[in-house]
KEBADREN-86433 format. One record per residue: x, y, z of N, C-alpha, C in turn. Coordinates in pm, 1 decimal. Atoms other than C-alpha are relative to their C-alpha. Layout:
N
REC        n.x        n.y        n.z       ca.x       ca.y       ca.z        c.x        c.y        c.z
REC          X          Y          Z          X          Y          Z          X          Y          Z
...
This chain:
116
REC        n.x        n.y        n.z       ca.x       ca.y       ca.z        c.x        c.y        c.z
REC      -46.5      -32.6     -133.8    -5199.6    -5192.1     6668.3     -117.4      -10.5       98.2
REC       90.8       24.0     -121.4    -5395.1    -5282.9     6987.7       10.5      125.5      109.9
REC       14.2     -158.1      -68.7    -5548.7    -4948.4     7174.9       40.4      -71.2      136.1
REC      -61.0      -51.3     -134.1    -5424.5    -4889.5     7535.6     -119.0      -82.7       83.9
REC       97.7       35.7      -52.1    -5753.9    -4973.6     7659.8      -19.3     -158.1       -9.7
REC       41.7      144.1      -39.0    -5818.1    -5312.9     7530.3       91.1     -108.2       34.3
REC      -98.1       66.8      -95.5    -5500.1    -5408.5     7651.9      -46.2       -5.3      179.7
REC       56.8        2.8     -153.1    -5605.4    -5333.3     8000.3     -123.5      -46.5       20.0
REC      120.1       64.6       30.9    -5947.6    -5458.1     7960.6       24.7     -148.4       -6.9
REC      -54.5      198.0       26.1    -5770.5    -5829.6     7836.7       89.6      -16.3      140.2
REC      -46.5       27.6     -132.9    -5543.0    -5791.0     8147.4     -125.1        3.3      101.5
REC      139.5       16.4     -159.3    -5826.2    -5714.7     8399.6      -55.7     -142.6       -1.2
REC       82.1      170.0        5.5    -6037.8    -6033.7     8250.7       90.9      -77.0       69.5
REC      -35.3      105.2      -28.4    -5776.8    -6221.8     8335.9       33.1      -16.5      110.6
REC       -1.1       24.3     -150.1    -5692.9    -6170.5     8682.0     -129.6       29.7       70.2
REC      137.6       20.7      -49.6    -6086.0    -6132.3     8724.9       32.6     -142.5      -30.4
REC       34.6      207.5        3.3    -6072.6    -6517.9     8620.4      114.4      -75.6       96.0
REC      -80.6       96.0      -47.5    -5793.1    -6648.2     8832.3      -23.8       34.2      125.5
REC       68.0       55.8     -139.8    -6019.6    -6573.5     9150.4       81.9       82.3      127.2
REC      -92.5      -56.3     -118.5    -5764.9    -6372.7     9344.6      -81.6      116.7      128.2
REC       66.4     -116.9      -73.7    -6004.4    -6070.5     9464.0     -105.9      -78.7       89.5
REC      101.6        7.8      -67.4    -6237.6    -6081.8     9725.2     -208.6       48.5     -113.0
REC      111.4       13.1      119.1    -6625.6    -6111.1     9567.6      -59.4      207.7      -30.6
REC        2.9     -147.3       40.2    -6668.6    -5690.8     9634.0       53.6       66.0      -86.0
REC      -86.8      -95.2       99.6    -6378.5    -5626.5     9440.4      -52.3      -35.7     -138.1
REC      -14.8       54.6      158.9    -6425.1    -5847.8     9144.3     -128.6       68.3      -31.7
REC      123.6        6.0       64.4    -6774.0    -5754.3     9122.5       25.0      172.3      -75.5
REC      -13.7     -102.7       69.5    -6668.1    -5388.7     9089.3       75.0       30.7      -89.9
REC      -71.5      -11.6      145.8    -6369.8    -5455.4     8884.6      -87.5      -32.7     -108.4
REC       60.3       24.6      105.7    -6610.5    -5628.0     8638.8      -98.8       92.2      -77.4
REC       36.7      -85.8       68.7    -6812.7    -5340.1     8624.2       95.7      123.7     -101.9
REC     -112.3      -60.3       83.2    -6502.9    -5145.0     8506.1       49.8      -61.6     -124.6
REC      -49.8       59.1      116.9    -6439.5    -5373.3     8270.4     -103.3        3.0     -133.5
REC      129.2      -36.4       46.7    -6786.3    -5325.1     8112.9      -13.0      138.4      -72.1
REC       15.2     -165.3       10.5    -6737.6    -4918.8     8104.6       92.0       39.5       52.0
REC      -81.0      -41.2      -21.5    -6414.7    -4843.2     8170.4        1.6      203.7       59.0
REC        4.9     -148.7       -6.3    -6370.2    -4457.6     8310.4      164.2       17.0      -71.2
REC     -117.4      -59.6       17.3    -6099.8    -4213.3     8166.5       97.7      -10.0       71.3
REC      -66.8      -38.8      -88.6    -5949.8    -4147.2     8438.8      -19.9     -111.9      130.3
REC       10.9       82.6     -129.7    -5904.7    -4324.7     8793.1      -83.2       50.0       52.6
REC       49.7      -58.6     -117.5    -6075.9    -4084.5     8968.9     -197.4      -51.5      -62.5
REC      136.6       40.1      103.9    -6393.1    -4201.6     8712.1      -56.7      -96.7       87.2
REC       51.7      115.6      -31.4    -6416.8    -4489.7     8853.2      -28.5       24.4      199.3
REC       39.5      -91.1     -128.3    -6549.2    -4337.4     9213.8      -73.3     -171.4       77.8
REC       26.1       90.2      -68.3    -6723.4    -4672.9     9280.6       85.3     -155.9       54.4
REC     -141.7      123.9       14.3    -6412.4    -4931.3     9227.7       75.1       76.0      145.1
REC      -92.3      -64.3     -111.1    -6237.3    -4694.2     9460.5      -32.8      -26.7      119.3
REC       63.7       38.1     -139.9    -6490.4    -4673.3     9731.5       45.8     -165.4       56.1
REC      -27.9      132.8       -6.6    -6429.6    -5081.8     9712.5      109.5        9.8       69.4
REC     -165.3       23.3      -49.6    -6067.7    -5081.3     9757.9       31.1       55.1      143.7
REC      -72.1      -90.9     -105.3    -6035.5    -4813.0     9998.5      -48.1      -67.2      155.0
REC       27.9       85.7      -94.7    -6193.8    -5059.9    10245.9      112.2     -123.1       30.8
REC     -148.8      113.8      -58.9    -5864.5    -5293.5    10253.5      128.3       87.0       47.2
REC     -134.0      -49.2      -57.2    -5663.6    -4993.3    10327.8       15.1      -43.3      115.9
REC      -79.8       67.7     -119.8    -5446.1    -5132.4    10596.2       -9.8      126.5      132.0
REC      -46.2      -83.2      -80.4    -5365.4    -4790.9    10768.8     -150.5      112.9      -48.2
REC      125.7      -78.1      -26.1    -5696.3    -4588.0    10905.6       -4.8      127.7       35.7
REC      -40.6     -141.9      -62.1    -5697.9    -4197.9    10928.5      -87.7       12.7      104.6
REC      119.7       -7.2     -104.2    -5862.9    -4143.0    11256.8      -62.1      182.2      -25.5
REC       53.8     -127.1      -31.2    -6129.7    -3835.3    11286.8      -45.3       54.9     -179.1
REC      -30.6      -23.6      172.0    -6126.4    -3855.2    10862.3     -113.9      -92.9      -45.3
REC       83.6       41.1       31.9    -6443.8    -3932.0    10695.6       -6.2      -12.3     -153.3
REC       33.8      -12.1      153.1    -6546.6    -4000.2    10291.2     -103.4      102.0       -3.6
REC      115.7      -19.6      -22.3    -6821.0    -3790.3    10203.7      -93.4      -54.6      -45.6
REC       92.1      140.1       53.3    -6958.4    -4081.4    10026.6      -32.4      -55.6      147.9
REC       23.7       72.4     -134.9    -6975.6    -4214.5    10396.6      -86.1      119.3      101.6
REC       59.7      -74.1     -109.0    -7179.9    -3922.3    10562.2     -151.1       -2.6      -58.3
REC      189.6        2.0       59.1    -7582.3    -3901.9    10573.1       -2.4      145.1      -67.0
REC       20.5     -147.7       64.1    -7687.4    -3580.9    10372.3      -87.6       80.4      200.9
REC       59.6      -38.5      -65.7    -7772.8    -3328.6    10619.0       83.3       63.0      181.4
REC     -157.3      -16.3     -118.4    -7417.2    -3363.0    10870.3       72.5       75.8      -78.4
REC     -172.1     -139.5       53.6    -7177.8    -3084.7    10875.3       95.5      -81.5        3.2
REC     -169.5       65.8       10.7    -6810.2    -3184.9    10822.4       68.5      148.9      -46.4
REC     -108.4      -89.9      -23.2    -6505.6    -2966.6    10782.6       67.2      -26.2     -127.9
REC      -85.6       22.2      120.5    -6294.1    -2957.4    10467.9      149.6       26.8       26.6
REC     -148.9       -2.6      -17.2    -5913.4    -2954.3    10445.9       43.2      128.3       -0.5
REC      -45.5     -133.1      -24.0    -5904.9    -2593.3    10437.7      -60.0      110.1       82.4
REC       37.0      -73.1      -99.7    -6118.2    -2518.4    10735.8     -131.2       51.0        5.9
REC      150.6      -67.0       71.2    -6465.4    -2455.3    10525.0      -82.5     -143.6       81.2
REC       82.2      132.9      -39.5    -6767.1    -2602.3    10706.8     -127.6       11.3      -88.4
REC       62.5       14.3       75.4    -7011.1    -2744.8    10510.9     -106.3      -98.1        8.2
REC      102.9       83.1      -33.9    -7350.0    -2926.2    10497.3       -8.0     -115.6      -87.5
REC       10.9       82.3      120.1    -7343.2    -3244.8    10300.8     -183.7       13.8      -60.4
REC      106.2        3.9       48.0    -7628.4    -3252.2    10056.5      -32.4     -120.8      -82.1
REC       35.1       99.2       82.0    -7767.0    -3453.8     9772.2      136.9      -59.6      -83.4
REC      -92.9       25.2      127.4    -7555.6    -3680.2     9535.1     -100.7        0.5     -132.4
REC       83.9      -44.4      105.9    -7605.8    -3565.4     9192.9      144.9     -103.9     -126.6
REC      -48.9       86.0      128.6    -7492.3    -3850.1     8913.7      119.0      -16.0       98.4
REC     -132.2       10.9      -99.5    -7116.1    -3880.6     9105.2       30.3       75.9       82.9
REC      -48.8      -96.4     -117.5    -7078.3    -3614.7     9296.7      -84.9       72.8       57.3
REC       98.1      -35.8      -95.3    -7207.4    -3470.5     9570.7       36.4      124.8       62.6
REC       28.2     -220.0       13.3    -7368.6    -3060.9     9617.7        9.1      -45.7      197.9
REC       -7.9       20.8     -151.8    -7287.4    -3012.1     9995.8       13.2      207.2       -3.0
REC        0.0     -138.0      -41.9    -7334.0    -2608.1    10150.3       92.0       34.8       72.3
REC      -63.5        3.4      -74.9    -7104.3    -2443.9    10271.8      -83.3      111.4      100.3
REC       82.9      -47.1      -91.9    -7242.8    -2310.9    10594.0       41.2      168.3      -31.7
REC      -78.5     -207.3      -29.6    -7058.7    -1904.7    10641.7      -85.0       18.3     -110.0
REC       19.6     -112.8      107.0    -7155.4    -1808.5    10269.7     -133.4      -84.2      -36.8
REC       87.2       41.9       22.7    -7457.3    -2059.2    10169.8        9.1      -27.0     -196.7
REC       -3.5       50.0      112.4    -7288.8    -2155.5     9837.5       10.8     -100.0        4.8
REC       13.8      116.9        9.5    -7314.6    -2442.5     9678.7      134.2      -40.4      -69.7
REC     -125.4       66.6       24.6    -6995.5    -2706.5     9621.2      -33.3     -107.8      -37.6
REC      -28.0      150.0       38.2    -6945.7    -3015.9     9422.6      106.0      -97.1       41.8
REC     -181.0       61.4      -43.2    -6714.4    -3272.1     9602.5      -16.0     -127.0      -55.3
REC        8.2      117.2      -17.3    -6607.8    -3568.4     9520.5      -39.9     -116.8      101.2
REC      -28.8       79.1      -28.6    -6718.2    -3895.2     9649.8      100.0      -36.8      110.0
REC      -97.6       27.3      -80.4    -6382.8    -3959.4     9778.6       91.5       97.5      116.0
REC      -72.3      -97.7      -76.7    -6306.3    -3651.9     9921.9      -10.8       -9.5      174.1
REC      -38.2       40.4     -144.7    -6137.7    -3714.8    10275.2      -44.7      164.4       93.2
REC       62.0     -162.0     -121.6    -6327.6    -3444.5    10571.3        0.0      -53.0      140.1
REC       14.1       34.2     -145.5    -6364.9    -3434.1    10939.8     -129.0       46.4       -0.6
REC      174.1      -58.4      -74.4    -6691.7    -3425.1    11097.9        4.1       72.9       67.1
REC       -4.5      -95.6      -92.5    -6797.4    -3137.1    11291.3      -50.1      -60.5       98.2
REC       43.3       89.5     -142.5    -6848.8    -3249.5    11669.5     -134.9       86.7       11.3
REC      138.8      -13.8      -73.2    -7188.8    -3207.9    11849.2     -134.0       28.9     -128.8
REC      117.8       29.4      107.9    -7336.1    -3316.3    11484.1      -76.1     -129.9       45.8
């Protein structure tokens, strides 16, 4: 029986070879294909890729993969917070009020705080 994986692995190759992606994507699909992650959310750098052809743009909505360390931003539940270092995938950001420390994802969607 053929695992789950190297089924998807033999599919990927092959629409990596028939040229369809743009050269950002393929290059990051190919790294996926190399080291597959568990999960989707694993793959934090394939994503970043893609999420650049989304069609429809949230205005005022930032990555925190997309902020310099050192800018406040706002979280979805109103917590403001200092982005900090990325550590291996994810990234320690402060939250300002209490001065603990938070791991966010990468992809995690925030607003910037104004008169940063």
């Amino acid at each position: 029986m053929v695992k789950n994986g190297k089924v998807y692995g033999h599919l990927l190759a092959q629409f990596i070879q028939q040229g369809i992606f743009p050269d950002d994507i393929k290059k990051a699909l190919s790294k996926t294909l190399l080291n597959p992650a568990a999960t989707a959310n694993g793959e934090t750098k394939l994503l970043l890729v893609l999420r650049k052809y989304n069609e429809i743009k949230k205005v005022g909505v930032a990555l925190v993969a997309h902020i310099a360390e050192g800018i406040l931003f706002e979280s979805l539940n109103g917590k403001i917070f200092k982005r900090g270092k990325k550590r291996r995938i994810r990234i320690e950001c402060v939250e300002v009020a209490t001065g603990q420390v938070y791991s966010f994802s990468a992809l995690t969607e925030v607003k910037l705080v104004n008169g940063v």
